[in-house]
Backbone as numpy.savetxt, mean C-alpha at the origin, in Angstrom:
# Nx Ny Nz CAx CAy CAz Cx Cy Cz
-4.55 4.92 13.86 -3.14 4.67 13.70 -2.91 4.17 12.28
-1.68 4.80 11.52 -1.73 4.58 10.15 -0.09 3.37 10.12
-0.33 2.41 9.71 0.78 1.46 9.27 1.03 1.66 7.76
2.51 2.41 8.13 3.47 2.95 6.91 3.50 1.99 6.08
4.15 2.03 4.98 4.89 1.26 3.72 6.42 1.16 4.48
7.17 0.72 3.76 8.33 0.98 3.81 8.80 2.10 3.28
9.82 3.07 3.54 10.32 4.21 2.87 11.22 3.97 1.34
11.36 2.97 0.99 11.36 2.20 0.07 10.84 2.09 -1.28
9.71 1.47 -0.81 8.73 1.39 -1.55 8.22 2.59 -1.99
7.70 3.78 -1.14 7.25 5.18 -1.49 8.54 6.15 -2.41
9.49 5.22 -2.17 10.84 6.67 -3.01 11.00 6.40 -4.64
10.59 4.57 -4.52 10.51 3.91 -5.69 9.50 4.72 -6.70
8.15 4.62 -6.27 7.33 5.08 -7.17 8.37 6.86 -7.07
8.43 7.08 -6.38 8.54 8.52 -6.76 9.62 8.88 -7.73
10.33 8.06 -7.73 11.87 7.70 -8.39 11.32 7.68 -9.83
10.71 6.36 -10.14 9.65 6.13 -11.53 8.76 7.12 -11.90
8.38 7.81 -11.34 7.41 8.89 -11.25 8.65 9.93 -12.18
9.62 10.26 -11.40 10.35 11.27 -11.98 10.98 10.98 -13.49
11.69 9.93 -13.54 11.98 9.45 -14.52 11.31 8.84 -16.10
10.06 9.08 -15.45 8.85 9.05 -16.58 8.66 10.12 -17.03
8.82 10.91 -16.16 8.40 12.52 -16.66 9.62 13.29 -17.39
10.71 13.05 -16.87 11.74 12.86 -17.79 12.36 12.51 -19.26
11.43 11.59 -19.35 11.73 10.43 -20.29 10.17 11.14 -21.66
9.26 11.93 -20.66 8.21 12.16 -21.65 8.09 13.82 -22.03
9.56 14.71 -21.40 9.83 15.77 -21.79 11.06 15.60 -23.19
11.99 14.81 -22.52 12.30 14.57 -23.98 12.08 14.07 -24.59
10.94 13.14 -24.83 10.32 12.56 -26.07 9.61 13.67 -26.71
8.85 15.22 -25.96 8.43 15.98 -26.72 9.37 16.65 -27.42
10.34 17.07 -26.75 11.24 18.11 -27.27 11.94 16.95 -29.10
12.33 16.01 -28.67 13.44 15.48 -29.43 12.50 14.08 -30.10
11.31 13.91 -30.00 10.50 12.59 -30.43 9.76 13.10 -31.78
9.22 12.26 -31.83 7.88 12.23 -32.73 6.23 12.13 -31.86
5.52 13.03 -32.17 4.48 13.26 -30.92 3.22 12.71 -32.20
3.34 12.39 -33.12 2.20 12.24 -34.17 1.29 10.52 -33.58
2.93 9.76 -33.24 2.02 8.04 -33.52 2.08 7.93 -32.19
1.17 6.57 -32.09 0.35 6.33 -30.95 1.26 6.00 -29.45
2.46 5.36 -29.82 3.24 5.60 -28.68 3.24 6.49 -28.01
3.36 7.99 -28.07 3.45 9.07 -27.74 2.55 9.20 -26.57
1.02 8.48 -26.70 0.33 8.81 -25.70 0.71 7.76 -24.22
1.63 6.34 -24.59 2.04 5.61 -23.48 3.00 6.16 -22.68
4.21 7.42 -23.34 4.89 8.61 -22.13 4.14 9.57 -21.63
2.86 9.64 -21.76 1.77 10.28 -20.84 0.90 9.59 -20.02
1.08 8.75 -20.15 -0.03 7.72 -19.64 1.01 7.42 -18.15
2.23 6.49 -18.63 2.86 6.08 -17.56 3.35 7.05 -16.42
3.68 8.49 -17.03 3.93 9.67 -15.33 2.49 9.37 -14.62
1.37 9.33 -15.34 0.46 9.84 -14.67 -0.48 8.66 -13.90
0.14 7.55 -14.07 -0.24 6.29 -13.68 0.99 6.18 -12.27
2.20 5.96 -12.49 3.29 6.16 -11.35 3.02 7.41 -10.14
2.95 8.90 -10.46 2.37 9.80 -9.74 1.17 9.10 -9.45
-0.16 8.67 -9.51 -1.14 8.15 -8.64 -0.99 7.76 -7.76
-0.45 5.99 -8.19 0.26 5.36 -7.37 0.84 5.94 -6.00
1.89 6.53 -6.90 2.94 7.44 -5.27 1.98 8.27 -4.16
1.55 8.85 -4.95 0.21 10.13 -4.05 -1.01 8.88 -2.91
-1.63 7.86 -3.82 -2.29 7.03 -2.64 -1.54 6.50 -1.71
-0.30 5.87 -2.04 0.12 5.50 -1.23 0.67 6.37 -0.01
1.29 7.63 -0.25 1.79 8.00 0.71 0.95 9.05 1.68
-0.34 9.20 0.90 -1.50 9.36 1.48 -2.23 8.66 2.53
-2.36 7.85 2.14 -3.33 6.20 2.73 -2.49 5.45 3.48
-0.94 4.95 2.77 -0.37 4.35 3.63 -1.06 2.30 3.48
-0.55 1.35 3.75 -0.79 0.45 3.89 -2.26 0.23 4.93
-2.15 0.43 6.11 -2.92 -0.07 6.97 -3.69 0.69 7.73
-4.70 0.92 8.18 -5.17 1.91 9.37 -6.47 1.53 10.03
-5.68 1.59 11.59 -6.12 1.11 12.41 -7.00 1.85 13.46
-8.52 2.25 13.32 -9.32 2.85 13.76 -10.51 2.29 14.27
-11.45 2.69 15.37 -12.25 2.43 15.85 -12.85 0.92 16.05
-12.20 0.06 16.48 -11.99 -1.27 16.20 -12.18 -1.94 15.28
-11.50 -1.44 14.09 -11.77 -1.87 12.52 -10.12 -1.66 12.21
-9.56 -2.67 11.43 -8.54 -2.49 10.55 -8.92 -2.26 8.89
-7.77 -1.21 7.61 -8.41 -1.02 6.92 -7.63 -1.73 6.04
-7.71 -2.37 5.40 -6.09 -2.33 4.20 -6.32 -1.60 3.32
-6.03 -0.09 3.09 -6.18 0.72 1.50 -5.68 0.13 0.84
-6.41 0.00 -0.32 -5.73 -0.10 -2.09 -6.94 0.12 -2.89
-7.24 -0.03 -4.13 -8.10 0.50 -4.58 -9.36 0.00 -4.62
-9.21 -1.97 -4.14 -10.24 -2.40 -3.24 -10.63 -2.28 -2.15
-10.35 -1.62 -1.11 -10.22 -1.60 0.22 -10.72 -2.88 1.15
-10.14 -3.47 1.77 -10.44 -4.53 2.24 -10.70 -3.97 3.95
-11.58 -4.21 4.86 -12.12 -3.74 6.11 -12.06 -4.81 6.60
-11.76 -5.10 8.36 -12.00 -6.11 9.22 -12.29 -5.70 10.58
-13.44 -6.04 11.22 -13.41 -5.59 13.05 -13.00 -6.87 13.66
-11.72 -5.95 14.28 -11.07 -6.49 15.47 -11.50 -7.12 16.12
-12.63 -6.92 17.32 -13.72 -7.20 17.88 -14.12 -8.98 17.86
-14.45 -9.04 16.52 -15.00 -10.03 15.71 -13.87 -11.21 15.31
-12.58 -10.79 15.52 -11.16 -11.54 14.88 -11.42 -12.89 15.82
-11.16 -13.97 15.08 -11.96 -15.50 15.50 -9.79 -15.95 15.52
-8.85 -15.86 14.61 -7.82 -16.74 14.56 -7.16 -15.33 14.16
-5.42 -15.21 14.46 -4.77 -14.76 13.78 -3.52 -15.53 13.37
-3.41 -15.71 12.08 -2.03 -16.95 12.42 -0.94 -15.43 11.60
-0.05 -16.21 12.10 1.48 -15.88 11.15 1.96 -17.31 10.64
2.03 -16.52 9.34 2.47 -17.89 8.32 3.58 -17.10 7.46
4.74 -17.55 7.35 5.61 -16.95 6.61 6.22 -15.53 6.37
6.09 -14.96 7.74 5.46 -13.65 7.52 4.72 -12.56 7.60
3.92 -13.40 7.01 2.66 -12.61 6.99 1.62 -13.26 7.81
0.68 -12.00 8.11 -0.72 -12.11 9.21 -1.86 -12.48 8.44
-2.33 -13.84 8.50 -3.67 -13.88 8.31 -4.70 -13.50 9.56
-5.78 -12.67 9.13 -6.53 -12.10 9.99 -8.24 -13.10 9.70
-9.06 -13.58 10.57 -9.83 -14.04 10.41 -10.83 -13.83 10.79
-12.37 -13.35 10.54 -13.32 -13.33 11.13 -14.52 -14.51 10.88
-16.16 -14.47 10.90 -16.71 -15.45 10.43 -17.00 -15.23 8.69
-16.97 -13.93 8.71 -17.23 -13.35 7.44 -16.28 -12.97 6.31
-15.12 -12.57 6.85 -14.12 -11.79 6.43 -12.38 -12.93 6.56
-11.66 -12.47 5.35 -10.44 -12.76 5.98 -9.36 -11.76 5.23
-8.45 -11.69 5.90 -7.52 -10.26 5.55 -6.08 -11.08 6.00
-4.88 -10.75 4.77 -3.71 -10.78 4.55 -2.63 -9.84 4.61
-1.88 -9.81 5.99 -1.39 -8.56 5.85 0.36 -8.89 5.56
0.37 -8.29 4.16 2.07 -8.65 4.07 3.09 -8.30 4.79
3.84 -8.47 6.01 5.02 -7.94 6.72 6.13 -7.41 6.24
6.32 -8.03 4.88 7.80 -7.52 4.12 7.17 -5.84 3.59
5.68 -5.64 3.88 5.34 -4.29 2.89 5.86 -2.59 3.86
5.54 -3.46 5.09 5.58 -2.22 6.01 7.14 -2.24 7.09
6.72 -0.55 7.54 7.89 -0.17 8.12 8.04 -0.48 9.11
9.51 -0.45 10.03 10.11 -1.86 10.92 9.09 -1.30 12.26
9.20 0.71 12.55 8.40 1.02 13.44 6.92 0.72 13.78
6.30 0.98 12.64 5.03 0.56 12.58 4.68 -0.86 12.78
5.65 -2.02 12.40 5.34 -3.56 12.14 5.61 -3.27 13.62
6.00 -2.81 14.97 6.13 -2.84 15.89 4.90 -2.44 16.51
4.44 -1.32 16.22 2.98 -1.08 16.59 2.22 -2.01 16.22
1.48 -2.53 14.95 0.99 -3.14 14.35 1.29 -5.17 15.48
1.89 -5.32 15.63 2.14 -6.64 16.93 1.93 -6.25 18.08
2.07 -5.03 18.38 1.61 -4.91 19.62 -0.27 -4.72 19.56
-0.42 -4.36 18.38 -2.12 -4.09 18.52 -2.67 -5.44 18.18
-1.96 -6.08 17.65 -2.56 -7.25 17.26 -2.39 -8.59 18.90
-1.39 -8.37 18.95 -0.96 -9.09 20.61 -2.19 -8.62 21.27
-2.69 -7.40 21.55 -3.59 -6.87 22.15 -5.25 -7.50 22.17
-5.77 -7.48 20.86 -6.74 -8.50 20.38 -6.65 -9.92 20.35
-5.40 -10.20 20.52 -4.83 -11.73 20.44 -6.01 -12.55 21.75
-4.80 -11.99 22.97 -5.63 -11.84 24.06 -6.60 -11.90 24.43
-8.07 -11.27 23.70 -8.98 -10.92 23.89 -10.02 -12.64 23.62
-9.31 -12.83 22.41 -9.89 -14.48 22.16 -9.39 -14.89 22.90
């Protein structure tokens, strides 16, 4: 089970994404392409497009084989199984094991999924 972003968040980068690329067609057409600036309106489409593509790839959270994942470019892993405390603090889910601890931001994800995402967690709640 994959826990979305917000639709938000994914239109943003894509928004920036476009507008970079924008911004680095007419700097060719109508700029100066010689000094070193030139290479920071190539740099930034192609840094924003990443961004957008993992995320809406990967998605925030995913919840498989009694392991939660958090993608990002560290990936942070936790088994369920093993979850010793879960608090809500402000928000957000601290997840706890003996080894491990995982922060899951609530304001990041979508209202459907934060619905799944409590019910799976209610589920393991239980289990301690």
């Amino acid at each position: 089970m994959k826990i979305r972003y917000k639709k938000g968040r994914t239109r943003f980068y894509l928004i920036m994404t476009i507008i970079w690329i924008i911004l680095l067609i007419v700097n060719i057409f109508y700029g100066d392409m010689d000094n070193r600036v030139f290479w920071l309106w190539i740099i930034l489409p192609i840094g924003y497009i990443s961004v957008y593509t993992f995320e809406y790839i990967n998605q925030y959270l995913t919840i498989e084989n009694g392991f939660i994942y958090r993608n990002s470019i560290f990936p942070k892993k936790l088994e369920l199984n093993k979850l010793k405390t879960c608090k809500k603090f402000a928000g957000d889910y601290i997840l706890e094991t003996d080894q491990n601890k995982l922060r899951i931001d609530t304001t990041l994800i979508d209202q459907k999924s934060l619905n799944e995402l409590n019910q799976t967690l209610t589920n393991y709640q239980t289990a301690f």
